[in-house]
C-alpha positions as CSV (number, residue, x, y, z in Angstrom):
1,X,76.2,-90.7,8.8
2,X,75.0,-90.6,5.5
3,X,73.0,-94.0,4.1
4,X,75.6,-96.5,2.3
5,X,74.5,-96.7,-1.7
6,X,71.9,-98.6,-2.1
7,X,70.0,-99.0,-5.7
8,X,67.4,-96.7,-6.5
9,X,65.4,-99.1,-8.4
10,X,64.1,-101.8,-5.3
11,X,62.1,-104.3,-5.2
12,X,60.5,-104.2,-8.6
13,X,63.1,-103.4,-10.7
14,X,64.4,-100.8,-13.2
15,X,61.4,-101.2,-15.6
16,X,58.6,-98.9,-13.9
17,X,61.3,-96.1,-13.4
18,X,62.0,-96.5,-16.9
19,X,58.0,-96.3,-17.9
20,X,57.5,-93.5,-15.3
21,X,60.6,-91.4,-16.4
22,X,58.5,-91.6,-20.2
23,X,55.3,-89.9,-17.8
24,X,58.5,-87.0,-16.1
25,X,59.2,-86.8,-20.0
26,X,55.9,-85.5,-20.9
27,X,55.2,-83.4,-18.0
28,X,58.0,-81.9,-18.6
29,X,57.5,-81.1,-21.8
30,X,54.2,-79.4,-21.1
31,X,55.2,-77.4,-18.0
32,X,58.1,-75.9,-19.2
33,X,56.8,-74.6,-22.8
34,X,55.2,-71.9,-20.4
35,X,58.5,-69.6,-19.9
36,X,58.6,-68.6,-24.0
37,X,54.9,-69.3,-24.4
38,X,55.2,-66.1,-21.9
39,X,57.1,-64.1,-24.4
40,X,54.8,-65.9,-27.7
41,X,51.2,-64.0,-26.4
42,X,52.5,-60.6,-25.4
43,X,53.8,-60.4,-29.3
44,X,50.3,-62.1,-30.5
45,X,48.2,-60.5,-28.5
46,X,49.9,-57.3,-27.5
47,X,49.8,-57.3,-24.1
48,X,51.9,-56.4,-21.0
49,X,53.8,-58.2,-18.5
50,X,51.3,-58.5,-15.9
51,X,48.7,-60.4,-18.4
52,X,51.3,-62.2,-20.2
53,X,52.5,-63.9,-16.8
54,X,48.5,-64.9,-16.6
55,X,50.2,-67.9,-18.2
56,X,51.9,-69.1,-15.3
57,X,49.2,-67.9,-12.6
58,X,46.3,-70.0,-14.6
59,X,48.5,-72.9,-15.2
60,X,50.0,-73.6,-11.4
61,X,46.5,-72.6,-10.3
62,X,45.2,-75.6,-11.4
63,X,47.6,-77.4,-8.8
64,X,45.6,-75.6,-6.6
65,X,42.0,-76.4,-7.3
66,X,41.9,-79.6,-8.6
67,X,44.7,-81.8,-6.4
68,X,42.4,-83.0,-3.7
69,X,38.8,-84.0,-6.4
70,X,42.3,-85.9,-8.1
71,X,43.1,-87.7,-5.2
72,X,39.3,-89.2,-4.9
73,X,39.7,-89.9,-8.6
74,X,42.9,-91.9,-8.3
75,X,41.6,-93.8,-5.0
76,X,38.6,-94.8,-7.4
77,X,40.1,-95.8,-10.4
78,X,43.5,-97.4,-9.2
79,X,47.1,-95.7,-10.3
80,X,46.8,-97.2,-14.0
81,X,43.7,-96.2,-14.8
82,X,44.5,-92.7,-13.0
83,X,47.6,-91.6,-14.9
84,X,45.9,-92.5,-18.5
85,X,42.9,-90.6,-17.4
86,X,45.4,-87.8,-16.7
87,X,47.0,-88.1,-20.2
88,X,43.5,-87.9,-21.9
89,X,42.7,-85.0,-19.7
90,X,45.8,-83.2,-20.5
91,X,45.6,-84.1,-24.1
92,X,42.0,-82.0,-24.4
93,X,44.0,-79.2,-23.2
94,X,46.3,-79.0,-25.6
95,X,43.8,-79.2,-28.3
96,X,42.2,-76.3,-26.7
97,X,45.3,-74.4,-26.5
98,X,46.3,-74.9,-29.7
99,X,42.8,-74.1,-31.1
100,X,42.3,-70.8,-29.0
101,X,45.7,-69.3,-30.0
102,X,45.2,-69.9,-33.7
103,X,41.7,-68.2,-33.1
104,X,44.0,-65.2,-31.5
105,X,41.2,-65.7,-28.5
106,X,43.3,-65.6,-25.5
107,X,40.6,-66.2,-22.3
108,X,40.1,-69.4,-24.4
109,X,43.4,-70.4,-24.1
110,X,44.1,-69.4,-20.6
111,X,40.8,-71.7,-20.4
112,X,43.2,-74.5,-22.4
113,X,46.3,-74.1,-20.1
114,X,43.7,-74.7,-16.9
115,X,42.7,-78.2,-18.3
116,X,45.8,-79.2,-19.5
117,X,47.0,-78.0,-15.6
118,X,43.5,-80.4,-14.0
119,X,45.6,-83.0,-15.9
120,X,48.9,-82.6,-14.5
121,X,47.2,-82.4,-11.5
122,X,45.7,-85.9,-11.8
123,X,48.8,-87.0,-13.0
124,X,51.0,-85.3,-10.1
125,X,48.9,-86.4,-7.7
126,X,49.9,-90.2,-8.4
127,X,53.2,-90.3,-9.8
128,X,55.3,-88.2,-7.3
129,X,54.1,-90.2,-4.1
130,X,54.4,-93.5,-6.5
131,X,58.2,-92.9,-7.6
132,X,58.6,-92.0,-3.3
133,X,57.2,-95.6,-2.0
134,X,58.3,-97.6,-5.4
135,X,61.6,-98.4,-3.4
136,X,63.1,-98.0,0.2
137,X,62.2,-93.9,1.3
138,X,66.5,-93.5,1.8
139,X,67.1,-93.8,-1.9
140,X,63.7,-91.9,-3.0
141,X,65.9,-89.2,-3.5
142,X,67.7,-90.8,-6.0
143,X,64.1,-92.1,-7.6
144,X,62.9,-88.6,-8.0
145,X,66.4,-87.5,-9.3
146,X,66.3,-89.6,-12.3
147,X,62.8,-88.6,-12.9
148,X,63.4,-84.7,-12.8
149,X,66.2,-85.7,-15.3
150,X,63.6,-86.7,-17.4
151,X,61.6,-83.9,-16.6
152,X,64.2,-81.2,-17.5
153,X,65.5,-82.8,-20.2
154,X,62.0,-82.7,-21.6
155,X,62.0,-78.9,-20.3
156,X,65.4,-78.1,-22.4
157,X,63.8,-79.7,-25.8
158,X,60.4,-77.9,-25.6
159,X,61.3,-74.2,-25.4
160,X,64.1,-74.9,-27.9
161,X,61.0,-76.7,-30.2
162,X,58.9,-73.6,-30.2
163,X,61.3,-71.0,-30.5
164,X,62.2,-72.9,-33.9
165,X,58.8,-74.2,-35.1
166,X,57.2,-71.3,-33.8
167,X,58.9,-68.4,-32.4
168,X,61.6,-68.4,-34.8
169,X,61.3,-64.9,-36.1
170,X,59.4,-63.3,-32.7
171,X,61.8,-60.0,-32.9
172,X,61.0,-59.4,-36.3
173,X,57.2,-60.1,-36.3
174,X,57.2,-57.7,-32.8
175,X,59.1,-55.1,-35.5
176,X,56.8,-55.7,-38.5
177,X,53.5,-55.2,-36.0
178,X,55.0,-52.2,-34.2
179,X,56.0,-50.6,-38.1
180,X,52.8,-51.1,-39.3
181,X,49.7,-49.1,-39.5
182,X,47.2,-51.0,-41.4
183,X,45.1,-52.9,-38.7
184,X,44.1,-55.3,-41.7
185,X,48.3,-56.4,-42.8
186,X,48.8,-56.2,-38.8
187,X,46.1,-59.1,-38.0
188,X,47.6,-60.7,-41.1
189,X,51.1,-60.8,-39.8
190,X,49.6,-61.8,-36.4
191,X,47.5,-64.7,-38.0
192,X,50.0,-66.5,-39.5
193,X,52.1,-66.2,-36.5
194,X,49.5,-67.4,-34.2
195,X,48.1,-69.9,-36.5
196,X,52.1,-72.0,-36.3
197,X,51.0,-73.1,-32.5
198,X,48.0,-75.4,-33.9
199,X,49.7,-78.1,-35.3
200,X,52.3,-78.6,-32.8
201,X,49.8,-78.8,-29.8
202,X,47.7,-81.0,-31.9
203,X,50.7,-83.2,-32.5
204,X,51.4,-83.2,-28.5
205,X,47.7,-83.5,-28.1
206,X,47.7,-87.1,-30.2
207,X,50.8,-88.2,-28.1
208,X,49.3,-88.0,-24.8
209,X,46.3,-90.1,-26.1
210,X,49.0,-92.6,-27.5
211,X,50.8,-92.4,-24.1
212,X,47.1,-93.2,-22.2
213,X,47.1,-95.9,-24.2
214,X,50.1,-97.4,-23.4
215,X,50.1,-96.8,-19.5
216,X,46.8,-98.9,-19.6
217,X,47.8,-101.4,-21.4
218,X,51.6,-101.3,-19.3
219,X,52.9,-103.6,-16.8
220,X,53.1,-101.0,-13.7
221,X,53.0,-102.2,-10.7
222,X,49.9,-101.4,-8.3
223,X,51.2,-100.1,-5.0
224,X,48.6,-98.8,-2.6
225,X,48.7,-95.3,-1.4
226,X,46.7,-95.4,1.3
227,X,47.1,-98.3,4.2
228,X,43.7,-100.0,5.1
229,X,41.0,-97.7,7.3
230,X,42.2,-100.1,10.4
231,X,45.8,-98.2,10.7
232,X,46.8,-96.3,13.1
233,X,46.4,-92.5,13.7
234,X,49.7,-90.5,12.2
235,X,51.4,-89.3,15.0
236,X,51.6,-85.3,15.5
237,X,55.3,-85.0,14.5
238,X,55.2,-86.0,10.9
239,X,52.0,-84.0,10.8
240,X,53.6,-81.3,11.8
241,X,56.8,-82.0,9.7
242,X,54.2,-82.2,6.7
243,X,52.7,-79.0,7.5
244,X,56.2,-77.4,6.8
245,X,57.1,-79.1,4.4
246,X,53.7,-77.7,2.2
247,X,54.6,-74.3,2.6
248,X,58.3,-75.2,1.9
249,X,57.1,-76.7,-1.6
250,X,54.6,-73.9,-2.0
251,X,57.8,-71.5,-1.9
252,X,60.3,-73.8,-3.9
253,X,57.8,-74.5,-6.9
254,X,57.6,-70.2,-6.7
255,X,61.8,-69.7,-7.3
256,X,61.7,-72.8,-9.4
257,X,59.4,-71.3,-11.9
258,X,60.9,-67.7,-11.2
259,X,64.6,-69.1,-12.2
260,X,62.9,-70.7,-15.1
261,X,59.9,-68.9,-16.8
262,X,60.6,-65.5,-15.6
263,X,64.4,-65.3,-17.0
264,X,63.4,-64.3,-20.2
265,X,61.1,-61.1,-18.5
266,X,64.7,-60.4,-16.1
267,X,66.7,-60.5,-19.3
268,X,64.5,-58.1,-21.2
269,X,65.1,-55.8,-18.1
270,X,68.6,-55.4,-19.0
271,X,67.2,-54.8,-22.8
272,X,68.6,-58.2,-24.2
273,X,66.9,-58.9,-27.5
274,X,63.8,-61.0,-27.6
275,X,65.1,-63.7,-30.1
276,X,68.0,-64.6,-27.3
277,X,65.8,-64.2,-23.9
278,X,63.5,-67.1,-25.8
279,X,66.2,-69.7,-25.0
280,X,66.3,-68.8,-21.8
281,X,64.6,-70.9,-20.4
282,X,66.3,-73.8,-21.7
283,X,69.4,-72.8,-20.1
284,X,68.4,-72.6,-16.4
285,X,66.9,-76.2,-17.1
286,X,70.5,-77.7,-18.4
287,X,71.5,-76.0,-14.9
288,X,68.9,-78.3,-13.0
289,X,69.9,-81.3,-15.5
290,X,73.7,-81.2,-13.8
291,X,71.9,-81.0,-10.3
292,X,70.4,-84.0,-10.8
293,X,73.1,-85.8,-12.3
294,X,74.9,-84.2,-9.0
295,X,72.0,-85.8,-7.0
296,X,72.3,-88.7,-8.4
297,X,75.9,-89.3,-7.6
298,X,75.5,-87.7,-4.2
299,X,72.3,-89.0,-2.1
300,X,72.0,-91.0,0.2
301,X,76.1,-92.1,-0.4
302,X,78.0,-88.9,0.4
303,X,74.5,-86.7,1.8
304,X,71.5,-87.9,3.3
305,X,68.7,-85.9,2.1
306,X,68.3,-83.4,4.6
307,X,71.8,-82.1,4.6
308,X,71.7,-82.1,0.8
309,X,67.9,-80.0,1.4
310,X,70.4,-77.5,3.5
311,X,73.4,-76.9,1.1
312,X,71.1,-76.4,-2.0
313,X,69.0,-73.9,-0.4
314,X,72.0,-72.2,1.1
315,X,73.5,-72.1,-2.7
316,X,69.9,-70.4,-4.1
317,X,70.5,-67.7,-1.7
318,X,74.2,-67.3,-3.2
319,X,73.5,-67.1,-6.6
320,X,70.7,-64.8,-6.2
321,X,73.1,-62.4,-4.2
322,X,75.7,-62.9,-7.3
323,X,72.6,-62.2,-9.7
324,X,71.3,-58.9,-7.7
325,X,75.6,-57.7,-7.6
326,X,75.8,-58.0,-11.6
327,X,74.3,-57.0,-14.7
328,X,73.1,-57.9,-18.2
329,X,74.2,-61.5,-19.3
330,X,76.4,-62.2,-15.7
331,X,73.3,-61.9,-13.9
332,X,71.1,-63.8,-16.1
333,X,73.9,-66.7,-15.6
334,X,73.6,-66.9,-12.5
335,X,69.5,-66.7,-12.5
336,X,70.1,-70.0,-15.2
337,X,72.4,-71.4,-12.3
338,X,70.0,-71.4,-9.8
339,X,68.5,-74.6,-11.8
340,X,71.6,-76.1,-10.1
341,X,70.7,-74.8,-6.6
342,X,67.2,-76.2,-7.6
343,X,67.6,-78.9,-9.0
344,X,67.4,-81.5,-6.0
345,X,65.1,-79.6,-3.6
346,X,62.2,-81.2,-5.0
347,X,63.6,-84.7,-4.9
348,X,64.6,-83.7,-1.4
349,X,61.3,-82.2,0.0
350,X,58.6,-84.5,-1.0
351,X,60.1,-87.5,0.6
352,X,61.1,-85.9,3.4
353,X,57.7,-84.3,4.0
354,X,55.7,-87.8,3.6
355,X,57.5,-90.0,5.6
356,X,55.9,-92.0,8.3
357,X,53.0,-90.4,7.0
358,X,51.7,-93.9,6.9
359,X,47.9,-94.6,5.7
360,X,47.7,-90.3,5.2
361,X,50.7,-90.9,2.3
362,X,48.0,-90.0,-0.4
363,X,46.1,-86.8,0.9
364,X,49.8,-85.8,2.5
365,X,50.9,-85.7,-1.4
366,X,47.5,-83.9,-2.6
367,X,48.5,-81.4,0.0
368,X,52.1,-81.3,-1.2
369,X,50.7,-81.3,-5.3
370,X,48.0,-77.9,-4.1
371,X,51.6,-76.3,-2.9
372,X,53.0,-76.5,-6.7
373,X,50.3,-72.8,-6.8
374,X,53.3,-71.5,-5.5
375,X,54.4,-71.2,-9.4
376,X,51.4,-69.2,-9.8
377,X,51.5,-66.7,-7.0
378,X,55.5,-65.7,-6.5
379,X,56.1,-64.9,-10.9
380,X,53.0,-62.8,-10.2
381,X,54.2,-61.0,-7.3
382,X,57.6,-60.4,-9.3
383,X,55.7,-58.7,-12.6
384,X,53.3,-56.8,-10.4
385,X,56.1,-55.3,-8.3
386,X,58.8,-54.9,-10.6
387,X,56.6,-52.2,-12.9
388,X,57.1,-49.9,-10.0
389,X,60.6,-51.0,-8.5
390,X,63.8,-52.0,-9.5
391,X,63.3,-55.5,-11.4
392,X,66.9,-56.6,-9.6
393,X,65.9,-55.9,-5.9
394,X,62.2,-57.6,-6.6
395,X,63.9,-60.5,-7.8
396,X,66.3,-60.9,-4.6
397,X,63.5,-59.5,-2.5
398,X,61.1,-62.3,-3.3
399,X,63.8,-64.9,-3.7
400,X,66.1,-64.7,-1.0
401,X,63.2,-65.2,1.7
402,X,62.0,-67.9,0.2
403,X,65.3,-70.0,0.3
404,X,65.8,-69.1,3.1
405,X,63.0,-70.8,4.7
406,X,63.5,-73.8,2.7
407,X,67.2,-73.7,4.2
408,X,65.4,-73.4,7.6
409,X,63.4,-76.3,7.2
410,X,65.8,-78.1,6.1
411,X,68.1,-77.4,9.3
412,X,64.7,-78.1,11.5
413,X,64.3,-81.9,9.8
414,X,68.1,-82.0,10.5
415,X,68.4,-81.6,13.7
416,X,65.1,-84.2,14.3
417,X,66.5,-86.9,12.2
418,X,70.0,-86.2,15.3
419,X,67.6,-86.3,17.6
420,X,66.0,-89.3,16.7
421,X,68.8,-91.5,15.9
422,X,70.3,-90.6,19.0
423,X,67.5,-91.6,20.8
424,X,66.8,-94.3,19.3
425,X,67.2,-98.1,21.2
426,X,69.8,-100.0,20.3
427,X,69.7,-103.0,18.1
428,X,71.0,-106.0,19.4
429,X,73.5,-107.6,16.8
């Protein structure tokens, strides 16, 4: 039977969800500028698909490389300390972003995006297994909810931001460059349209220093990740159930960032115009907004975590059938919608995949953090195909699979937590 409701907040109250939604806020904010940024450098820097979506690959790289040297940071510097390190961190990469686009020197800023990403990863690497153990693991769901909430909100703001401070005459300045012959009015045009991402980062830049700042100076509780050297070994089954559950992540991080930076690439397939594929993005992140909300209302009172895992894989797979059967603005719909499917796998997953992890809970989440790549390897496989196959079938073809296996998993951890309970002894009364 599902878990009666319970408050998501426990023991220490409302006011370090409140703080740490602030920390989902900015994340957020960062992460999901990269679906128009996508669009932003193949107009300033005239590229293709396949190099444009080096935005994504360099970014969700980082989660690759730097997750496990983040978790021996953290363990030395204590969660405070950790997360305003993080903010500092990220806050040098968006100085560098913004520099190295107004330059028009894109390795530079593919260099910007990696240490702005070594940041998230520090940042990641505390605050997702924090938000799981801040209360009891039933309600973490709910926990992780609120903050994806934040998150997305965060995610609906920012594209809208730069499409209006920055981007918002991309289809004419794409005419005006592709109408013009003199190379000296062309890098004209392109330097004043490059040059309106400096102050913006620089803006965000001095916010995440304010933000560091704050968290050290904040009242957050210090909760322990790791139990002392003396504990006992993790047993094989949540080891196992881990295992899964980082390729699971590895796959849903890959559709997440597919339904949400790679819209505005599957809208341009059907030749929608580039000054309505740059809000995009902002739609399939309202989508993920309701499934939180949904979430919220939902789990643990009405589905416990896993069966709520099940039916939001099972409606990704849906969706992506409805958006492979239709064309042009019906199909990007229901690419947006899949931010609904989305929207509590995450919250679902991690917990799922740490419990009774015991003193392993920390390296369990680095492993879980390195599986956020997956936003980096499944966009690529989707622009590299696609320029030889029908941008529909690549999409369902890389999708489908993936929820499925996520849907699988979710079944597996099903079935355990039936097998479990119904083993379990008795509790005298």
């Amino acid at each position: 039977m599902p878990a009666r409701f319970q408050s998501p907040a426990g023991p220490y109250g409302w006011l370090p969800i409140v703080m740490l939604g602030g920390l989902f806020f900015m994340i957020g904010f960062v992460t999901w500028l990269n679906g128009p940024l996508i669009s932003f450098v193949q107009v300033a820097f005239d590229i293709s698909d396949v190099s444009a979506f080096l935005i994504p690959l360099v970014f969700y790289l980082s989660y690759f490389l730097f997750p496990v040297p983040a978790s021996f940071i953290t363990a030395r510097t204590g969660l405070k300390k950790g997360l305003a390190l993080a903010l500092v961190v990220m806050s040098a990469g968006a100085v560098l972003f913004g520099q190295f686009i107004s330059l028009r020197w894109y390795p530079g800023a593919l260099g910007g995006l990696v240490v702005l990403g070594a940041g998230l990863s520090l940042l990641q690497i505390t605050v997702n297994p924090y938000v799981s153990i801040l209360g009891p693991i039933e309600s973490a769901a709910q926990r992780i909810a609120i903050m994806g909430v934040c998150n997305k909100f965060a995610g609906i703001v920012a594209p809208i931001a730069l499409a209006l401070l920055v981007m918002r005459d991309i289809g004419g300045v794409a005419n005006r460059i592709r109408a013009t012959t003199d190379p000296v009015a062309r890098d004209r045009i392109l330097d004043g349209f490059t040059h309106a991402v400096y102050l913006p980062y620089l803006g965000m830049a001095l916010i995440l220093l304010l933000a560091a700042a704050w968290v050290r100076r904040s009242s957050l509780p210090d909760i322990a990740l790791e139990a002392p050297a003396r504990a006992a070994p993790t047993p094989a089954a949540p080891r196992g159930r881990l295992l899964l559950g980082v390729l699971g992540m590895f796959l849903y991080v890959g559709v997440e960032v597919m339904a949400g930076d790679a819209i505005g690439t599957y809208g341009r397939g059907f030749g929608l115009p580039l000054d309505t594929t740059k809000f995009f993005t902002s739609l399939t992140l309202a989508a993920m907004m309701l499934g939180y909300v949904g979430g919220l209302l939902c789990v643990p009172r009405l589905l416990s975590q896993e069966r709520c895992l099940v039916v939001s894989a099972a409606t990704g797979i849906l969706l992506t059938v409805c958006a492979f059967l239709s064309a042009g603005y019906a199909s990007v719909a229901c690419v947006a919608l899949l931010g609904l499917a989305n929207a509590m796998i995450m919250p679902t997953l991690f917990p799922i995949s740490i419990r009774d992890m015991g003193n392993a809970t920390g390296r369990a989440s680095a492993y879980l953090v390195m599986a956020f790549s997956g936003g980096a390897v499944l966009p690529q496989i989707f622009v590299a195909l696609k320029q030889a196959h029908d941008f529909q079938a690549v999409f369902a073809g890389i999708m489908i699979p993936a929820y499925l296996y996520i849907l699988l998993f979710g079944l597996h951890v099903l079935k355990d937590r039936a097998t479990r309970q119904a083993t379990a002894p008795l509790v005298p009364q």
